[in-house]
N, C-alpha and C positions, 0 to 999 in steps of 0.2 A: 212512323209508317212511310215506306214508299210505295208512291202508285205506279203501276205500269200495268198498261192499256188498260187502265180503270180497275185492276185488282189489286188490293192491298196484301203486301209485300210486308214483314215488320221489320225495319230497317236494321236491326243486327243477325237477319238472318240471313239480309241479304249482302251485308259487309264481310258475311261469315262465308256465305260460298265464294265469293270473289275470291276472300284469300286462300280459300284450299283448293280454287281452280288454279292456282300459282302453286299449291303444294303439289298438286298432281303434275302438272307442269315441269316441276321439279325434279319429279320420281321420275318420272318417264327417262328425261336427258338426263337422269343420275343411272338409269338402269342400261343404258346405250352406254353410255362412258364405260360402265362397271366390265360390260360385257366385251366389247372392244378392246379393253387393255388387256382384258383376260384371255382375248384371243391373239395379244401380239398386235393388234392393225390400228392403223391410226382412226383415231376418233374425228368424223368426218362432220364438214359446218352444220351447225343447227340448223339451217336453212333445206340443207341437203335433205333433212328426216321430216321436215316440217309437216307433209301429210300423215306420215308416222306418228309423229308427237301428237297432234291434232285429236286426231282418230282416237288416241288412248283417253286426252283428257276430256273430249266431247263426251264417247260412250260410259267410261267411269262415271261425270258428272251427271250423267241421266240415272245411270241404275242407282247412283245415291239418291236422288232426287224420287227414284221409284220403290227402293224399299222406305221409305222413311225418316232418310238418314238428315233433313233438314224438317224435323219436326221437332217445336221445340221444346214437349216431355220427351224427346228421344236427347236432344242434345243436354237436359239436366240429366242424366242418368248413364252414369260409362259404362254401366254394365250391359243395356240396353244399347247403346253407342258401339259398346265392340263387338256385341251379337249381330245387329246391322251392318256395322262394318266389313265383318265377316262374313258375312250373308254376299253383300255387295260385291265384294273385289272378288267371290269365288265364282259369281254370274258374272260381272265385266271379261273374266279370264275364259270363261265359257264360247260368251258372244262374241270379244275379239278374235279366238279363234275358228270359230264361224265365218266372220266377215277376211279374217286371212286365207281360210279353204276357199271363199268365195269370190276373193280379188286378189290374186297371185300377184298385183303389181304392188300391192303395197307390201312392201318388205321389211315387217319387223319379224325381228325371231320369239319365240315361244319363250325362250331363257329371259329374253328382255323384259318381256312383260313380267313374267317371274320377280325379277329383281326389282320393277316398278313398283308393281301392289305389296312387294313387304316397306319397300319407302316409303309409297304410299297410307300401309296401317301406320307404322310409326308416328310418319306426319301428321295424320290428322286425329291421330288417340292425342300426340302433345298439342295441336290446333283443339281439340274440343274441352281438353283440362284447363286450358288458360280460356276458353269461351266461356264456359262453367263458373270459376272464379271470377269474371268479370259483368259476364251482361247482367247481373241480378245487383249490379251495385245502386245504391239509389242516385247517386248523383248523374248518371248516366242517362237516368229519364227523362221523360217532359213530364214537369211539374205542372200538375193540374187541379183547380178550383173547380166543383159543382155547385151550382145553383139550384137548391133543391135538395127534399132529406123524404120524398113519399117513393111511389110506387118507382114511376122513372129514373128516380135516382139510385136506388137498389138495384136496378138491369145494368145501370153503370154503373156499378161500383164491382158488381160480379163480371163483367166483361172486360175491368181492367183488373180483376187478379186471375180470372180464369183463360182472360183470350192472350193475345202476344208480351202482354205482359210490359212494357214495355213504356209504362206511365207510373206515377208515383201520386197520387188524392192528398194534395196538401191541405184539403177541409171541404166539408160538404156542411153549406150555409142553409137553414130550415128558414125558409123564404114564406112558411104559409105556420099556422101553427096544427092545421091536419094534417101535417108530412110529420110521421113518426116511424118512419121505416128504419132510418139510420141512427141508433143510440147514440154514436158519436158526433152526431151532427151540432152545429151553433148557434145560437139563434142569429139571424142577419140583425146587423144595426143599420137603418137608413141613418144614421149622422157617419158612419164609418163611410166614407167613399171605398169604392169595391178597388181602384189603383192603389190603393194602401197595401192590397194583399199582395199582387203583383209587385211593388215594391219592396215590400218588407218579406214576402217570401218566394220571391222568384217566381211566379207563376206568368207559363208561358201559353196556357190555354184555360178557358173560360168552358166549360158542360152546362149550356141551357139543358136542366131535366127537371122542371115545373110540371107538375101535377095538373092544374091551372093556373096559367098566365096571365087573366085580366085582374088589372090592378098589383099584380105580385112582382112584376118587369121591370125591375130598373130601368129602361133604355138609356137615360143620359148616361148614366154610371159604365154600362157597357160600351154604349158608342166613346166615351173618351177612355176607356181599355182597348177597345180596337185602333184607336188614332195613335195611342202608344205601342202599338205592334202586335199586341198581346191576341192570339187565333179566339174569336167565338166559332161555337160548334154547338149545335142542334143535338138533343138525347142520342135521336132515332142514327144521325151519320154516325155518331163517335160508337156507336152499338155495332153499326154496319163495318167499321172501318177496322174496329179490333175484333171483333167475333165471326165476319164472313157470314151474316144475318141480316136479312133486313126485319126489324121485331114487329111481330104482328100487334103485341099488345103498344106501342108505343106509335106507333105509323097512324097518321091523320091524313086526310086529304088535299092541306095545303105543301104536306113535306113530298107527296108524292107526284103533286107540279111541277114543283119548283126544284125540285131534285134533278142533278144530271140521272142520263143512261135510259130505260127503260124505248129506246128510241131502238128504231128496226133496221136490222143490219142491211147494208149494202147489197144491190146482187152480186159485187164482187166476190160479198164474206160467202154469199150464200152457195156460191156456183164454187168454191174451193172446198166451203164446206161438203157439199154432194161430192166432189170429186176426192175427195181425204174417204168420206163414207164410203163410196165404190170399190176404191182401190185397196182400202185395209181392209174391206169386208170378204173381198176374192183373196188376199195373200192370207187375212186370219183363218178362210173356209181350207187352204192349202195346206196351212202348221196343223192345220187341229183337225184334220181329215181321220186321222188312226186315231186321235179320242174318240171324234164320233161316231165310229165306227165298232169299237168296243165297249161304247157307253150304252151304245142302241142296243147291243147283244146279248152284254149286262139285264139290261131293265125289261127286257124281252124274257131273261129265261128267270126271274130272280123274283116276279110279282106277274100275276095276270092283267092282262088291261093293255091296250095300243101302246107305241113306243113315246111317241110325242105327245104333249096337252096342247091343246087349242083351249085357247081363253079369251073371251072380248074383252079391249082395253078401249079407253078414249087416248085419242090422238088428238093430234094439228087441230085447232081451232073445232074444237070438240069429234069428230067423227072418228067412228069407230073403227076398230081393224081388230084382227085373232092375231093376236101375241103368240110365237111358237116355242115350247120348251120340252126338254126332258120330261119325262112323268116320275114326279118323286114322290107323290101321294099313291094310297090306296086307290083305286077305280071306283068306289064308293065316298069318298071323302065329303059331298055333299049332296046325300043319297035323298035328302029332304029336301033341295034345290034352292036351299037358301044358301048364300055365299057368306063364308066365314073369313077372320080373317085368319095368319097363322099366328101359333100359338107356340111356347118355347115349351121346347120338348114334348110337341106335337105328334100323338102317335096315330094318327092318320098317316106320316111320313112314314116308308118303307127304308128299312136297314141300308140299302142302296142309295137311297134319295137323299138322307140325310150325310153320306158322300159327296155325291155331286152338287147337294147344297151349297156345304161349307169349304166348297173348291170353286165354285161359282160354273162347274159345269156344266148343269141345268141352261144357263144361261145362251149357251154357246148358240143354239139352233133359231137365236135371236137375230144372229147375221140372217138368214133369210129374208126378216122384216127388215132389215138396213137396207139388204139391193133392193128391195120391192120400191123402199123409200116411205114406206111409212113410220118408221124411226128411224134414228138418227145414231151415232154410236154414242155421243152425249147429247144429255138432255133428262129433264125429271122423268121420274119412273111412271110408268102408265100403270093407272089406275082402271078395277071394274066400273060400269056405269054404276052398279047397284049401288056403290060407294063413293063415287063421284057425285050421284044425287045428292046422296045425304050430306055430303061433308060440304056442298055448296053454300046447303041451307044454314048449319052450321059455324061455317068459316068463315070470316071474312078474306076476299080476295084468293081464296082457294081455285076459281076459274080461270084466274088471269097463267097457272101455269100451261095452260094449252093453248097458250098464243106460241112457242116454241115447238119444235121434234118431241114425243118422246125418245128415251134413249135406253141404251143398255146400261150406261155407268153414268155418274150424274157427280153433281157439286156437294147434293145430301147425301148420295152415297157414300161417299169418300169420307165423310165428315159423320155423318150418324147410323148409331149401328140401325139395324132393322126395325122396321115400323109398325105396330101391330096394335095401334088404340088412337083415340080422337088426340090424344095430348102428346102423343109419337107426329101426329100426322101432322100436327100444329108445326109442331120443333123443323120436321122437313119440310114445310111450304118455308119457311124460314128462308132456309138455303137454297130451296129451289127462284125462289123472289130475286136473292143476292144472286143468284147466275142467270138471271132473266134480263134486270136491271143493268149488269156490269159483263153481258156475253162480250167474248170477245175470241179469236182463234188465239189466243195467249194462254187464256183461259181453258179452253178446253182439252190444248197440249200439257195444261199441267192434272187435269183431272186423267186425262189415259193414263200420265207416269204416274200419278196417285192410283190406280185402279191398282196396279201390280200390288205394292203394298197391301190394299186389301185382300185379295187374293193369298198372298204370304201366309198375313198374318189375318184369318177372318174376326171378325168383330161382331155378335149381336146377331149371327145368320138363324134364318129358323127355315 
């Protein structure tokens, strides 16, 4: 894994876009040469087009990045791989000529781009078949030793086949004899020095996930594994660092000290932050003026009942605000004034609603709350009080998500479908914890270009 501004990156994915930003790089001044000879004219210095060439592989490299196309059940699957692909270069080819009506001085031709994005599919179908064949090799991994075979040690062993993938469990040692979680686990031998494993099987990192650690702790054995180089690593980080989680069931209160991050941002972050919110919230109320306007129309002549729902959420450091959306329920929906939550294939929802559900355009009239400033455009999704109460009582550390904005799009969002039970809402304080913990404007530029992708492709909406 690599970290940058505290979010984990999994390091062949990000060896992977570097090289196909040199493959777009490639297409582009391969599509200018193509085009120029074909017109007769000399092929003028790279330097010469440089905001041109620029321009193509910045905006290609986002709309990849915003359909999905660096996720990596998208990069095992080329069937998936060339539907995104395609998806991709036919929005790049959209938006670039957008930003060409819109900046007459950048002077690339329409044929150009053309001839880029089929170099481009080319390039990166043969860049993701040899991705394919390689990053799943095991020697490629970091080998790694768990200490531990109970409860802890199952969330890691499922977060390194489920999450980036990107490790290899060269033995999970049964350190207690009530860890029985892992069938194939060993039993540890205290005469075996634990450097023996590291030796004899390469192991370059050490997974404390002890169940209970007093009395079960090697310390000397690990402290002379770490003098020999070898990383220790705590359940709860190696959880967070491959799965983008911080686990509720694993997290103690000495890991939540001693832990980086959970530290409050800057007013630098805060005042760009407001000023990113203001400025996208007027140009997004500007593109999506004629949705709204036909949405409202829609839901006006399609179902009886006002155009918009007001609903109380808890915001910032608990205080309430009315949330504005679309109305995609019946007018009756919770005609007993008890709050429900939604339900799949809820047919409270109107023929229409379940439209602008699963297009996220419900959503839209949410910019409102963003200039008002009581949400944020990311940040965890606000919750009713009625359901805030309860799930406080319930949850552990469920409050600490309104130390932050809420938001329209979020880190759960992006990552879990829709939420609609106590054990959904567990799963997303998860990720809302991990973007609490590791905020950063890095971070939340990669959740907007992730939002697109959900939108595309809806996942879980009800």
């Amino acid at each position: 894994m690599i970290r940058i501004f505290k979010h984990y990156i999994p390091k062949s994915l990000f060896m992977l876009g570097v090289g196909e930003s040199f493959i777009l790089l490639a297409a582009i001044w391969g599509g200018l040469n193509v085009r120029y000879i074909q017109a007769n004219l000399t092929v003028p210095d790279f330097s010469h087009n440089i905001i041109e060439i620029l321009s193509f592989v910045v905006v290609s490299y986002i709309v990849l990045l915003a359909t999905g196309f660096y996720r990596l059940e998208t990069c095992r699957d080329l069937r998936v791989t060339s539907i995104r692909l395609i998806t991709s270069l036919g929005l790049t080819f959209v938006i670039l000529s957008f930003i060409l009506y819109m900046l007459p001085d950048i002077d690339l031709w329409r044929s150009v781009i053309i001839y880029a994005l089929i170099f481009s599919f080319v390039g990166l179908l043969i860049s993701r078949y040899f991705f394919l064949h390689i990053v799943d090799l095991n020697r490629l991994k970091k080998r790694v030793l768990v200490l531990g075979a109970g409860d802890r040690a199952e969330r890691v062993q499922a977060c390194g086949v489920t999450g980036s993938n990107d490790v290899r469990f060269t033995n999970f040692l049964r350190m207690s004899k009530t860890e029985n979680m892992i069938d194939t686990a060993q039993e540890y031998d205290q005469d075996i020095p634990l450097k023996n494993y590291i030796l004899e099987l390469g192991v370059q990192e050490i997974v404390v996930a002890l169940d209970e650690r007093r009395g079960a702790l090697p310390v000397d054995s690990l402290l002379e594994c770490k003098m020999m180089g070898c990383r220790i690593i705590e359940a709860t980080s190696f959880i967070e660092r491959q799965s983008g989680t911080v686990s509720l069931k694993n997290i103690n209160p000495s890991w939540l000290i001693f832990s980086d991050g959970f530290g409050h941002s800057g007013n630098f972050d805060h005042i760009l932050k407001r000023g990113f919110d203001v400025m996208a919230s007027g140009l997004l109320l500007i593109m999506t003026l004629p949705i709204l306007l036909v949405t409202a129309f829609l839901v006006k002549i399609t179902s009886k009942g006002p155009i918009f729902y007001r609903q109380e959420r808890v915001g910032l450091n608990g205080v309430s605000f009315d949330v504005l959306k679309f109305r995609s329920m019946t007018v009756d929906a919770e005609a007993d004034g008890v709050p429900k939550w939604a339900a799949k294939n809820d047919t409270r929802v109107t023929g229409l609603g379940r439209i602008i559900r699963s297009s996220r355009i419900d959503e839209i009239p949410q910019i409102f709350n963003v200039l008002s400033g009581a949400m944020s455009f990311v940040g965890p999704r606000p919750e009713r009080p009625f359901f805030v109460e309860q799930l406080e009582k319930k949850i552990k550390l469920y409050g600490e998500r309104h130390r932050v904005k809420p938001g329209i799009t979020g880190w759960a969002q992006v990552n879990y479908p829709y939420g609609a039970s106590e054990e959904d809402t567990k799963r997303k304080l998860e990720y809302d914890l991990y973007y609490i913990k590791n905020y950063s404007l890095f971070l939340d530029f990669l959740i907007l270009i992730q939002t697109v992708r959900v939108v595309l492709w809806p996942d879980g909406v009800r």
